[in-house]
Each structure stands twice: as C-alpha cells, then as structure tokens.
PDB file of N, CA, C and O in Angstrom:
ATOM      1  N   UNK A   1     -14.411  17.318   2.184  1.00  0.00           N
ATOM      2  CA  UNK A   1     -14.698  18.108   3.376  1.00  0.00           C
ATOM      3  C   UNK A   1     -13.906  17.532   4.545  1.00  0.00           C
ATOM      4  O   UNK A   1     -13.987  16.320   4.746  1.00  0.00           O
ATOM      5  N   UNK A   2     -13.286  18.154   5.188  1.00  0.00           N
ATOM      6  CA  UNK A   2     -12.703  17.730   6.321  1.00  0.00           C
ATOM      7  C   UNK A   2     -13.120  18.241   8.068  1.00  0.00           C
ATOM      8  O   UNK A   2     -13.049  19.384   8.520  1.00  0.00           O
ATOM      9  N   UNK A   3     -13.557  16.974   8.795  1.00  0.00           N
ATOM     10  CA  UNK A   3     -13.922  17.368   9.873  1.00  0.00           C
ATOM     11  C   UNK A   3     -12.775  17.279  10.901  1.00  0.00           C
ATOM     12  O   UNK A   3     -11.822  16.561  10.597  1.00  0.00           O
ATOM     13  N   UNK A   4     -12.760  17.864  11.969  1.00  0.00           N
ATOM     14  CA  UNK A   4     -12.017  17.838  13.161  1.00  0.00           C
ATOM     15  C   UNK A   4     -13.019  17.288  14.479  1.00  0.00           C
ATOM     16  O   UNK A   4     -14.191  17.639  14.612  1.00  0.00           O
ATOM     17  N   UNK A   5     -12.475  16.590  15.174  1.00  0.00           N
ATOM     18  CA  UNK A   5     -13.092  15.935  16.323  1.00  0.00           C
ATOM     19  C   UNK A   5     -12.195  15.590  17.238  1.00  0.00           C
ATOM     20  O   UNK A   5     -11.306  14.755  17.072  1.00  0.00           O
ATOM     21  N   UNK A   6     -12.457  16.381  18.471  1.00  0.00           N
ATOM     22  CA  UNK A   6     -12.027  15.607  19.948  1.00  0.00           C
ATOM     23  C   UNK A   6     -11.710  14.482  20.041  1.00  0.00           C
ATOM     24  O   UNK A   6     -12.363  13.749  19.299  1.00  0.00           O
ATOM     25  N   UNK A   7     -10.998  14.010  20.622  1.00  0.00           N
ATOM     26  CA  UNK A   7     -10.255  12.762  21.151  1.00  0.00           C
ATOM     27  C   UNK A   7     -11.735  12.087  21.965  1.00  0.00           C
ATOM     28  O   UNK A   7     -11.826  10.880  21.744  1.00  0.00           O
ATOM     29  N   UNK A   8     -12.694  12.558  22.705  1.00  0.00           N
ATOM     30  CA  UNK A   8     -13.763  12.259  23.053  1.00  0.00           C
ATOM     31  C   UNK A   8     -14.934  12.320  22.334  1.00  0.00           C
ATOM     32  O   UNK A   8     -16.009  11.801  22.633  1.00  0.00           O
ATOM     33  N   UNK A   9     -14.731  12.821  21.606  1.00  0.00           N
ATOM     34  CA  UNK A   9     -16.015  12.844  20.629  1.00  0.00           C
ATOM     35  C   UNK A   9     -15.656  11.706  19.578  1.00  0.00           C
ATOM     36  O   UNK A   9     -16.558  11.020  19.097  1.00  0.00           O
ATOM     37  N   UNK A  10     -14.257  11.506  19.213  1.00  0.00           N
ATOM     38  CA  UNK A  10     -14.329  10.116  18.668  1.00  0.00           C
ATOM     39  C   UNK A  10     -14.303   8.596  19.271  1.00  0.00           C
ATOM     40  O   UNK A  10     -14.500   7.523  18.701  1.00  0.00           O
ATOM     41  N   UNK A  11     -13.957   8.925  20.770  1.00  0.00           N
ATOM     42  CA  UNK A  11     -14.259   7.627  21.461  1.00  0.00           C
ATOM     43  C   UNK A  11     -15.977   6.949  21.773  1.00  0.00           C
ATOM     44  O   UNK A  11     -16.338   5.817  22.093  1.00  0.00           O
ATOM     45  N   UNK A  12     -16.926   8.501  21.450  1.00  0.00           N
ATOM     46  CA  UNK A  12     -18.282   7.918  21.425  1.00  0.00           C
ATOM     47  C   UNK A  12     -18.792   7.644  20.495  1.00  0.00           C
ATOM     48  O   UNK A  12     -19.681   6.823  20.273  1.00  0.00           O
ATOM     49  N   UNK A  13     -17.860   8.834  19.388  1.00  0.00           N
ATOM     50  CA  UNK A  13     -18.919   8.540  17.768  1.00  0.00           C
ATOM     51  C   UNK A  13     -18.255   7.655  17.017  1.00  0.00           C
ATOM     52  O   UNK A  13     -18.554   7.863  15.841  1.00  0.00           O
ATOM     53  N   UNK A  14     -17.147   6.354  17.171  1.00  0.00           N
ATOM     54  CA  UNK A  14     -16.160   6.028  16.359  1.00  0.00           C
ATOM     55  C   UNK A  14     -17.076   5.629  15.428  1.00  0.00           C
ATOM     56  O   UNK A  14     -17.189   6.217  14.353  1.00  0.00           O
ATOM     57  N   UNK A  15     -17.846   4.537  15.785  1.00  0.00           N
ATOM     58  CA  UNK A  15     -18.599   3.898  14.120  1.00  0.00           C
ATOM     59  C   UNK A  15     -19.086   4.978  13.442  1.00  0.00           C
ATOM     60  O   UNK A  15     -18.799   4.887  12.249  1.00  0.00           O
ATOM     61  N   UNK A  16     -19.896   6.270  13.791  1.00  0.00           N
ATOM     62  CA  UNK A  16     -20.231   6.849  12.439  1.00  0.00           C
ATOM     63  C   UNK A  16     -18.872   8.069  11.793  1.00  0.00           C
ATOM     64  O   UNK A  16     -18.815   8.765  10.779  1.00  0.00           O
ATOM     65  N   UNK A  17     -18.206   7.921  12.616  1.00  0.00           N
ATOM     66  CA  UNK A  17     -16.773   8.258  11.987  1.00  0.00           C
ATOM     67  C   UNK A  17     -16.058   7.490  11.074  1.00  0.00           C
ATOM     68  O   UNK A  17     -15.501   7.898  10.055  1.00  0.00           O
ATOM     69  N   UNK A  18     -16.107   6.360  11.500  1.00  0.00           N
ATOM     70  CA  UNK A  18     -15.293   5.487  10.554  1.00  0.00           C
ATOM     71  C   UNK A  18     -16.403   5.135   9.113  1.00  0.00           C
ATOM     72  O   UNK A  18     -15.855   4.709   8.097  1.00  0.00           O
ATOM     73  N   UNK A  19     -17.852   5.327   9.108  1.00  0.00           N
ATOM     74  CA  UNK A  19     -18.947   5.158   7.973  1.00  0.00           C
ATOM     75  C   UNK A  19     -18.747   7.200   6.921  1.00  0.00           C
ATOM     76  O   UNK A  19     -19.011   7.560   5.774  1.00  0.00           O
ATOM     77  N   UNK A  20     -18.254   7.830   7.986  1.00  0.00           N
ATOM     78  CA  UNK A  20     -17.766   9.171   7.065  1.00  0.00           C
ATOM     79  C   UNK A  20     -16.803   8.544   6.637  1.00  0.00           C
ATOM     80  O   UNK A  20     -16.702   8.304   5.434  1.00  0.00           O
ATOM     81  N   UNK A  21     -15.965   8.179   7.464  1.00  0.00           N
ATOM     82  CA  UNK A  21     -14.019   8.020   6.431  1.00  0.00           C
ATOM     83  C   UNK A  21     -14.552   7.017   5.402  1.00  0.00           C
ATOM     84  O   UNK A  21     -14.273   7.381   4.260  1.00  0.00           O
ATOM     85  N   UNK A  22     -15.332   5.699   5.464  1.00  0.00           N
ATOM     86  CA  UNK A  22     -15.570   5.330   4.437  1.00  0.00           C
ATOM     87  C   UNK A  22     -15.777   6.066   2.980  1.00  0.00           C
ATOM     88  O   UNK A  22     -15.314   5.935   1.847  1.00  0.00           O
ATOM     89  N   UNK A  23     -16.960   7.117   3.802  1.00  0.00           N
ATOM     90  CA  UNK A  23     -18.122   7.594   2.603  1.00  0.00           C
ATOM     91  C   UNK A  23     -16.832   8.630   1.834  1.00  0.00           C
ATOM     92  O   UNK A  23     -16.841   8.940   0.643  1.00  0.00           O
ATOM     93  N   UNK A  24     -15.754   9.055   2.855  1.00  0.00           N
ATOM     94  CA  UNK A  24     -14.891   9.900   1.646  1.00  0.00           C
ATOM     95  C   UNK A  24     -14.419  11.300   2.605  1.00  0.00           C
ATOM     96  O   UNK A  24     -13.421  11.982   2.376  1.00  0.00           O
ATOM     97  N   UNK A  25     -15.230  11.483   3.521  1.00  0.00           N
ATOM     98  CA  UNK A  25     -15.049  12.400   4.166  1.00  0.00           C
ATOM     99  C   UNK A  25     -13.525  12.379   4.989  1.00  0.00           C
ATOM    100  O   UNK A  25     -13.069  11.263   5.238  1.00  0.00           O
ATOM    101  N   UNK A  26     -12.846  13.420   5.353  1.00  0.00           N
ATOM    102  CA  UNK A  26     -11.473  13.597   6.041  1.00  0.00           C
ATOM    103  C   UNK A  26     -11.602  14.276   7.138  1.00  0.00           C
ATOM    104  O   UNK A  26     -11.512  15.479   7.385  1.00  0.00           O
ATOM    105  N   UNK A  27     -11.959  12.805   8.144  1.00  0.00           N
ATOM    106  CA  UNK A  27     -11.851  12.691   9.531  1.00  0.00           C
ATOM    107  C   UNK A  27     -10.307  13.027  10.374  1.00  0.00           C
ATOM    108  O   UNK A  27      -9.406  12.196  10.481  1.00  0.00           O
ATOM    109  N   UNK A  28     -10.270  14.238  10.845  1.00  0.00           N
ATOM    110  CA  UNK A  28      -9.126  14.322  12.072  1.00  0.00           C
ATOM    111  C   UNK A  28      -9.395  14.221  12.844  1.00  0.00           C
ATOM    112  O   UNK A  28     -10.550  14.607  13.029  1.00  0.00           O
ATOM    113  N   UNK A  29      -8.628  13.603  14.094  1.00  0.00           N
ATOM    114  CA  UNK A  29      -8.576  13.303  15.367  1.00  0.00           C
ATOM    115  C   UNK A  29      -7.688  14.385  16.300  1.00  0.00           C
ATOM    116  O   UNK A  29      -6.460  14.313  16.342  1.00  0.00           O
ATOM    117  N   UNK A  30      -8.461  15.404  17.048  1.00  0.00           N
ATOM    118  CA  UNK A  30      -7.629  16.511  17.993  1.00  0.00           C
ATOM    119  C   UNK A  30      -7.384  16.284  19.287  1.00  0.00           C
ATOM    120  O   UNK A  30      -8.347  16.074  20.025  1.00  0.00           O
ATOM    121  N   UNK A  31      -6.155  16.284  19.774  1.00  0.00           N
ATOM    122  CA  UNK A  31      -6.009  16.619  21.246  1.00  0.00           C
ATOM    123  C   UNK A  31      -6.605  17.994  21.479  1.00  0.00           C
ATOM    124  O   UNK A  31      -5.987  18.835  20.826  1.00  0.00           O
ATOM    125  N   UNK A  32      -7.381  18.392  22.036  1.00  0.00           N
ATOM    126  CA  UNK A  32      -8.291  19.717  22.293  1.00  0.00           C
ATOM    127  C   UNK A  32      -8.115  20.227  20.834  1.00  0.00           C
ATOM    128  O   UNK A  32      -8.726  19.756  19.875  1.00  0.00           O
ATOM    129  N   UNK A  33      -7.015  21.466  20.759  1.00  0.00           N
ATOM    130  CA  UNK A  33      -7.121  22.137  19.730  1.00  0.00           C
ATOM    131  C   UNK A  33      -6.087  21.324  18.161  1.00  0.00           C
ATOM    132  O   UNK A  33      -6.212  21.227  16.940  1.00  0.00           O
ATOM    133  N   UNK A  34      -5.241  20.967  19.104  1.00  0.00           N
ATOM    134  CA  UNK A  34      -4.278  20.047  18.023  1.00  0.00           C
ATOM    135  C   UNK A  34      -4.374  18.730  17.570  1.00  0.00           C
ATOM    136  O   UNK A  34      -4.654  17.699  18.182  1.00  0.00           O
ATOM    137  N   UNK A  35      -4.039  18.973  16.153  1.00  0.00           N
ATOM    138  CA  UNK A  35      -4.620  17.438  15.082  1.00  0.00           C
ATOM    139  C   UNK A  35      -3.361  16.940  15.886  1.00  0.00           C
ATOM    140  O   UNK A  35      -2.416  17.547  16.390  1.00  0.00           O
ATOM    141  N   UNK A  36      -3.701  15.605  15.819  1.00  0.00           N
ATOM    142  CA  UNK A  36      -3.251  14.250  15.764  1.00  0.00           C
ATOM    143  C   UNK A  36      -3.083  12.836  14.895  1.00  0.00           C
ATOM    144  O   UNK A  36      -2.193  11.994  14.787  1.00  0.00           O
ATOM    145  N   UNK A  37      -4.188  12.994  14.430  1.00  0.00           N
ATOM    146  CA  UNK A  37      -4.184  11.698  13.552  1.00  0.00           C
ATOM    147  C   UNK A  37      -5.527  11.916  12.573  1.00  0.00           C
ATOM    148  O   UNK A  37      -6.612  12.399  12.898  1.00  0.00           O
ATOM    149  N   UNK A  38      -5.163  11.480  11.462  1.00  0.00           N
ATOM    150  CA  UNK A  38      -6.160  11.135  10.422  1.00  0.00           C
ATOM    151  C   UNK A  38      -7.086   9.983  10.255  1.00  0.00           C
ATOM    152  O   UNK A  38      -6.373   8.998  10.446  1.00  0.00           O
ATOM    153  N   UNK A  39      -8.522   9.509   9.952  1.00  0.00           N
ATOM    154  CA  UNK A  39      -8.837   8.420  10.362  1.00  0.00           C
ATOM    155  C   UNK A  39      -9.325   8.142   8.715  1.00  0.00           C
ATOM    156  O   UNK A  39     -10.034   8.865   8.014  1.00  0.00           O
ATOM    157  N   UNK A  40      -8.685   6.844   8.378  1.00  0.00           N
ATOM    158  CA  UNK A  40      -8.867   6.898   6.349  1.00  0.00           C
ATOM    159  C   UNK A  40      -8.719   5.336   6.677  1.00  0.00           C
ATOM    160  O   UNK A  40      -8.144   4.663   7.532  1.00  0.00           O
ATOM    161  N   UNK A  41      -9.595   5.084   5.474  1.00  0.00           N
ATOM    162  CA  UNK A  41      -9.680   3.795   5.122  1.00  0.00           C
ATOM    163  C   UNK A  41      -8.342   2.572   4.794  1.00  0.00           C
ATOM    164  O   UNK A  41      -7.301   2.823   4.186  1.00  0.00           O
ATOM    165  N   UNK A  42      -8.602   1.693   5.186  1.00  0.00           N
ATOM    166  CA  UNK A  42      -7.396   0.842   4.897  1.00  0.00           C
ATOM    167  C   UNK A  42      -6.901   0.457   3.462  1.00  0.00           C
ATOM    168  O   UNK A  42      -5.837   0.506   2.845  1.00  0.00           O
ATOM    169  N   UNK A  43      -8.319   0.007   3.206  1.00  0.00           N
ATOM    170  CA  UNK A  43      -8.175  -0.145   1.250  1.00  0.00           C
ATOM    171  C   UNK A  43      -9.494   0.265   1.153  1.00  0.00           C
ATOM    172  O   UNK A  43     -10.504  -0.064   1.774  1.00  0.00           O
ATOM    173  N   UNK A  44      -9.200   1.379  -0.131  1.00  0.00           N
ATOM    174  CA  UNK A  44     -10.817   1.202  -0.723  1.00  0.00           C
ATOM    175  C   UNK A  44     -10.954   0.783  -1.956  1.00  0.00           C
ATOM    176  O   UNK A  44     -11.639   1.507  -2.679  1.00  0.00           O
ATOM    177  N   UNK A  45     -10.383  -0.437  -2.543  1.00  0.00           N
ATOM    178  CA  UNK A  45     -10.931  -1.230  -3.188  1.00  0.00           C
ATOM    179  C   UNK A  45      -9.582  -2.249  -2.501  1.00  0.00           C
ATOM    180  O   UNK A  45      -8.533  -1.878  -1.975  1.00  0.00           O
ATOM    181  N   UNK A  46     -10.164  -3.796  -2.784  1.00  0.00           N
ATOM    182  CA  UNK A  46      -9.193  -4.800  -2.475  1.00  0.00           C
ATOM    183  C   UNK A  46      -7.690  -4.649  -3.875  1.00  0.00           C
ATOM    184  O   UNK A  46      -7.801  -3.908  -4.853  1.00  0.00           O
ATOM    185  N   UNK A  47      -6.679  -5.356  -3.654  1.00  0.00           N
ATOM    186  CA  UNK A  47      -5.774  -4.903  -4.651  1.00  0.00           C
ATOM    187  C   UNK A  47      -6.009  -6.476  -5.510  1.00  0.00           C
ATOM    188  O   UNK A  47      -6.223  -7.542  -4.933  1.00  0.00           O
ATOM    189  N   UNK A  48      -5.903  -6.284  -7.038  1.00  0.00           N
ATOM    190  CA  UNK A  48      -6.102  -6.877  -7.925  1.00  0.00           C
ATOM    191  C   UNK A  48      -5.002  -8.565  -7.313  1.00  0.00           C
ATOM    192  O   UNK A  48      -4.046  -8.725  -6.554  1.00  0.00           O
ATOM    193  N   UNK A  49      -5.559  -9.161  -7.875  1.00  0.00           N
ATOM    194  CA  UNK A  49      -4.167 -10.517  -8.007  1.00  0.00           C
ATOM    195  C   UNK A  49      -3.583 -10.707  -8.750  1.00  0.00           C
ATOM    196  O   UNK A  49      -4.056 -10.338  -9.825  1.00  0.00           O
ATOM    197  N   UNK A  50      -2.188 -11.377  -8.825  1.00  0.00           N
ATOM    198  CA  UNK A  50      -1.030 -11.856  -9.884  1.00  0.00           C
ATOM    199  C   UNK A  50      -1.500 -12.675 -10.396  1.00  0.00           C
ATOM    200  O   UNK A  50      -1.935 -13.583  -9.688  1.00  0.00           O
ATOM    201  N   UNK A  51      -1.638 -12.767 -11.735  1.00  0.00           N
ATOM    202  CA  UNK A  51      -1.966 -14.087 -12.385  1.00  0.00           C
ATOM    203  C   UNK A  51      -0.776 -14.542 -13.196  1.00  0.00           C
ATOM    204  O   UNK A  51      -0.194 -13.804 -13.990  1.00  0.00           O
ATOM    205  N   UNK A  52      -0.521 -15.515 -13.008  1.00  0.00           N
ATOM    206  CA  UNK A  52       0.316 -16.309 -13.957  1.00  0.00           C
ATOM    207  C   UNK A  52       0.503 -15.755 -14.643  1.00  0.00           C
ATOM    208  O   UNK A  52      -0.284 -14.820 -14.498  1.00  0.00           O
ATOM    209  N   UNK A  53       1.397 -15.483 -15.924  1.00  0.00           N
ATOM    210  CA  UNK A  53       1.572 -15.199 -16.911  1.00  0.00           C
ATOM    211  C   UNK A  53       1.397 -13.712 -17.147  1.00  0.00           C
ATOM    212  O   UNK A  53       1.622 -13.369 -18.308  1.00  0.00           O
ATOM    213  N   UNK A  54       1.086 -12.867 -16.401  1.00  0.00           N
ATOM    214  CA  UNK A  54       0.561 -11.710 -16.213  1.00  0.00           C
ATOM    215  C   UNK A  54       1.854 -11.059 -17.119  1.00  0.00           C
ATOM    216  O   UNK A  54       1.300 -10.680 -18.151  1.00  0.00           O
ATOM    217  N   UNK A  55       3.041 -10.803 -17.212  1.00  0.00           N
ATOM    218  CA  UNK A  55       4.076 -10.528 -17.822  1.00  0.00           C
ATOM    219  C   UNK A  55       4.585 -10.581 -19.465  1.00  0.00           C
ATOM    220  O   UNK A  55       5.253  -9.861 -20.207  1.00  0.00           O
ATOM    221  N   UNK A  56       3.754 -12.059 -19.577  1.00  0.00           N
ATOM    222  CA  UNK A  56       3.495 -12.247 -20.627  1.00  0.00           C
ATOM    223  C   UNK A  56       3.849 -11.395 -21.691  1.00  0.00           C
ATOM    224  O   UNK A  56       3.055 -10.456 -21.623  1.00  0.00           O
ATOM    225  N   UNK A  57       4.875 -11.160 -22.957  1.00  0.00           N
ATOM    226  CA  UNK A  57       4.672  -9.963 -24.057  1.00  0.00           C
ATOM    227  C   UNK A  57       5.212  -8.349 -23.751  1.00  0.00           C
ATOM    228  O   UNK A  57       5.225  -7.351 -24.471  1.00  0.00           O
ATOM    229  N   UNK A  58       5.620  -8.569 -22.429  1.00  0.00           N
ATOM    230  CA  UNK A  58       6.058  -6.883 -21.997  1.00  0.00           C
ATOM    231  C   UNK A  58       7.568  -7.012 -22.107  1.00  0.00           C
ATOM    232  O   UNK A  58       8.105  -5.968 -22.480  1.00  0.00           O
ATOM    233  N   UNK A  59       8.567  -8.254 -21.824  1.00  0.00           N
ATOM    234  CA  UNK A  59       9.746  -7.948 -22.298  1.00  0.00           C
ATOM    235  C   UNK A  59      10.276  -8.735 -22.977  1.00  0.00           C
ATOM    236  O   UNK A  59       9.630  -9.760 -23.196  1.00  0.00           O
ATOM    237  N   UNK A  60      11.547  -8.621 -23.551  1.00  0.00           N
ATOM    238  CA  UNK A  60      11.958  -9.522 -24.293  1.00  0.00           C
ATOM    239  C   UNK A  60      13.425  -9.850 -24.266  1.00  0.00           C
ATOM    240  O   UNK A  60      14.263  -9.099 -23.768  1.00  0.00           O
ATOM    241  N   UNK A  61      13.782 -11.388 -25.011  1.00  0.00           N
ATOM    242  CA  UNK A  61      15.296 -11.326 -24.645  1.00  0.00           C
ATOM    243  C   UNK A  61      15.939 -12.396 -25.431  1.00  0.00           C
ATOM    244  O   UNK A  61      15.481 -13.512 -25.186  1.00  0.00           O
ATOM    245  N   UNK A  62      16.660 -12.359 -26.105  1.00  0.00           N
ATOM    246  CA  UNK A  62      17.260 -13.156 -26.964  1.00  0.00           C
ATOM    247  C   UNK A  62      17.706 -14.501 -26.381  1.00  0.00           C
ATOM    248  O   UNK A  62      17.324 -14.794 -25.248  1.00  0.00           O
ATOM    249  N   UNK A  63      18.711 -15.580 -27.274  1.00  0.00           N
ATOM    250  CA  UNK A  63      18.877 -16.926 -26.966  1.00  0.00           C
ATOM    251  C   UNK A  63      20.034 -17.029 -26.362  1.00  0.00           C
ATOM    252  O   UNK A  63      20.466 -18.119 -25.987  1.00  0.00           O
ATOM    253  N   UNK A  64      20.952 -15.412 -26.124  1.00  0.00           N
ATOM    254  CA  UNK A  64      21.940 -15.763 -25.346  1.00  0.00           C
ATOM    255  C   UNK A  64      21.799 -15.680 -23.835  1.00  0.00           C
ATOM    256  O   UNK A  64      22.782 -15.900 -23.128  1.00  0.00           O
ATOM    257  N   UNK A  65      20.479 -15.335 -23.247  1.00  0.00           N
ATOM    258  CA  UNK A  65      20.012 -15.226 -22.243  1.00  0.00           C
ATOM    259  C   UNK A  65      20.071 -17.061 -21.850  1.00  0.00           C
ATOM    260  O   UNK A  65      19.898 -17.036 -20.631  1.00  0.00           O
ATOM    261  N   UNK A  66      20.173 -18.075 -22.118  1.00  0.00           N
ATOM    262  CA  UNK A  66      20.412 -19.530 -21.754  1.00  0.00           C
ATOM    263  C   UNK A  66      21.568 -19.696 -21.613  1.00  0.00           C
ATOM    264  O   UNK A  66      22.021 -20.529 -20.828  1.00  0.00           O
ATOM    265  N   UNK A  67      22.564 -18.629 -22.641  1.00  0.00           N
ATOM    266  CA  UNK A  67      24.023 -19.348 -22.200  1.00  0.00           C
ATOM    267  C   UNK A  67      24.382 -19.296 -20.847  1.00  0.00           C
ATOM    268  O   UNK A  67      23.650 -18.671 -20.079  1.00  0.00           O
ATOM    269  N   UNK A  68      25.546 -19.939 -20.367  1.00  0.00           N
ATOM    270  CA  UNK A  68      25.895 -20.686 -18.994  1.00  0.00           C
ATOM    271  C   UNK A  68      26.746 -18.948 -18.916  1.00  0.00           C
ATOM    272  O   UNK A  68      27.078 -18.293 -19.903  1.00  0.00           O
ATOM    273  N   UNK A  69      26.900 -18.605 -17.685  1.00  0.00           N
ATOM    274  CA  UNK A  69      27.339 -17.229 -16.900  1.00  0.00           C
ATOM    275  C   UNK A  69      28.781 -17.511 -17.398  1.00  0.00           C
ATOM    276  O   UNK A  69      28.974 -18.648 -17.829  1.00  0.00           O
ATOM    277  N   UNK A  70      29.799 -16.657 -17.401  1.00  0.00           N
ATOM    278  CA  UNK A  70      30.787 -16.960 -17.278  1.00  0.00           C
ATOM    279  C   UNK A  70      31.771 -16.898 -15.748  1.00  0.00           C
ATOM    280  O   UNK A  70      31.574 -16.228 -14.734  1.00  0.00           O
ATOM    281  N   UNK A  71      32.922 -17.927 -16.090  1.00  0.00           N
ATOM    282  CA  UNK A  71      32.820 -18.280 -14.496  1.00  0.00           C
ATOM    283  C   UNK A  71      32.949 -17.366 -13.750  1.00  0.00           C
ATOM    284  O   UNK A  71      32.192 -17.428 -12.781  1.00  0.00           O
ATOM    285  N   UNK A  72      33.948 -16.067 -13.800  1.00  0.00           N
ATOM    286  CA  UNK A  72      34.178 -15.294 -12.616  1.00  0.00           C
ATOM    287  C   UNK A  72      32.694 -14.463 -12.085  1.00  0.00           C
ATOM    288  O   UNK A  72      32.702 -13.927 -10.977  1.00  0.00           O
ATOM    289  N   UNK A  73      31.700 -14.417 -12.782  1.00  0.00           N
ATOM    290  CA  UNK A  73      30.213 -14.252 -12.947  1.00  0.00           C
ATOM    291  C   UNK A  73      29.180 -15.219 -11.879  1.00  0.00           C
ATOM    292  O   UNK A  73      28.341 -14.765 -11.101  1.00  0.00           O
ATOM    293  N   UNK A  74      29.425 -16.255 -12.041  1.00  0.00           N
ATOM    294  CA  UNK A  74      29.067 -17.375 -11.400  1.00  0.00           C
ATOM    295  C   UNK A  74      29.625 -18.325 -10.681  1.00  0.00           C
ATOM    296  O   UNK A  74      29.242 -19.485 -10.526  1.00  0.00           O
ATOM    297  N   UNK A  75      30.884 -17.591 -10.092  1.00  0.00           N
ATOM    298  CA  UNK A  75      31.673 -17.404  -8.832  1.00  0.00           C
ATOM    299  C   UNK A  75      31.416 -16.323  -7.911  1.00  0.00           C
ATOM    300  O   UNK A  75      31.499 -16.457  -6.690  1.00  0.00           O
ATOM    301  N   UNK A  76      31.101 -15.239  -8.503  1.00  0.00           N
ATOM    302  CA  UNK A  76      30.215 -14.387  -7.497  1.00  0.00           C
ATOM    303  C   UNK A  76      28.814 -14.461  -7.019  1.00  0.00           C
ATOM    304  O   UNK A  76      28.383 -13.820  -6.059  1.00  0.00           O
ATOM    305  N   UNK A  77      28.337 -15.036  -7.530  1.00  0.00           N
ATOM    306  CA  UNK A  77      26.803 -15.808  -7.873  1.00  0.00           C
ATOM    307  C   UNK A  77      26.832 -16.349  -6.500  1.00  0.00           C
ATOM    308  O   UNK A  77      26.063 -15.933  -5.633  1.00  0.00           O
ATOM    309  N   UNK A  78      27.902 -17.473  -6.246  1.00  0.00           N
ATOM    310  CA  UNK A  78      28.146 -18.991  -5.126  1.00  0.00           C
ATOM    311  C   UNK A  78      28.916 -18.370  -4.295  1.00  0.00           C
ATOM    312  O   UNK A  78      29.260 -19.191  -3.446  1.00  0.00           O
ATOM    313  N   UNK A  79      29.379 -17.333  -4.082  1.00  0.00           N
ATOM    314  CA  UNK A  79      30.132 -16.736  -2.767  1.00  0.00           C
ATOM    315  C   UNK A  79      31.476 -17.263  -3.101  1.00  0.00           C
ATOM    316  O   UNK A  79      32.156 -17.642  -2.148  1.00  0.00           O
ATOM    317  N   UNK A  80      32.026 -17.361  -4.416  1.00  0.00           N
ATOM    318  CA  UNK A  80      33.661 -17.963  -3.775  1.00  0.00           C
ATOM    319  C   UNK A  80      34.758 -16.656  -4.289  1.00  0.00           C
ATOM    320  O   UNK A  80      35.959 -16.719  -4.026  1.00  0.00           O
TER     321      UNK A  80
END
C-alpha cells in the first residue's frame, strides 16, 4: 500500500512513518501535490559476513597457476 504525505505532515508524524516504512508500507514524501522522496528502510535484514574460506570448492585451477609470469607479463605487472 502506498501512502502520500505532506512535507508537514511528515515533519510531525516522522516516527510513526518511519514504524510504517518499517512495517512494509510505501511512504512518499509530497511537496503539496508533488512526490519527492520515498521513505524505505536502510536494511531490512543486516547483510550476512565473509567467512574465511567461504570460496572454498567453487573454483578451480591447475599447477600451472604457481608457475612464475612470463617476463614481458610481469613487466607490466611492475610498471616498466
């Protein structure tokens, strides 16, 4: 559901505006008749963390991946 609200009507009602944008509701913000701005949550859930190893098994790469670059390779690498 989406509500529309005055530029003054959200400077008095902000907290139970911002407890709708929580709850899901789609809060706009109007200069009289014209939208302006949307008022939506920042995160609604926190974002997961990197864990170590997280990569683990998704790619793969053979033993020539250790060999040494070749030089004109690793002359562009060092800026010369």
């Amino acid at each position: 559901m989406t509500v529309t609200v005055t530029t003054h009507e959200a400077k008095t009602q902000l907290s139970k505006l911002i407890a709708r944008a929580l709850a899901g509701e789609d809060i706009i913000i109007a200069n009289r008749t014209t939208p302006q701005v949307r008022l939506v949550p920042v995160l609604a859930e926190p974002e997961p963390k990197r864990g170590f190893g997280s990569m683990k098994g998704k790619f793969k790469f053979d033993e020539s991946f250790f060999d040494p670059l070749p030089d004109e390779e690793l002359d562009a690498w060092e800026g010369r």
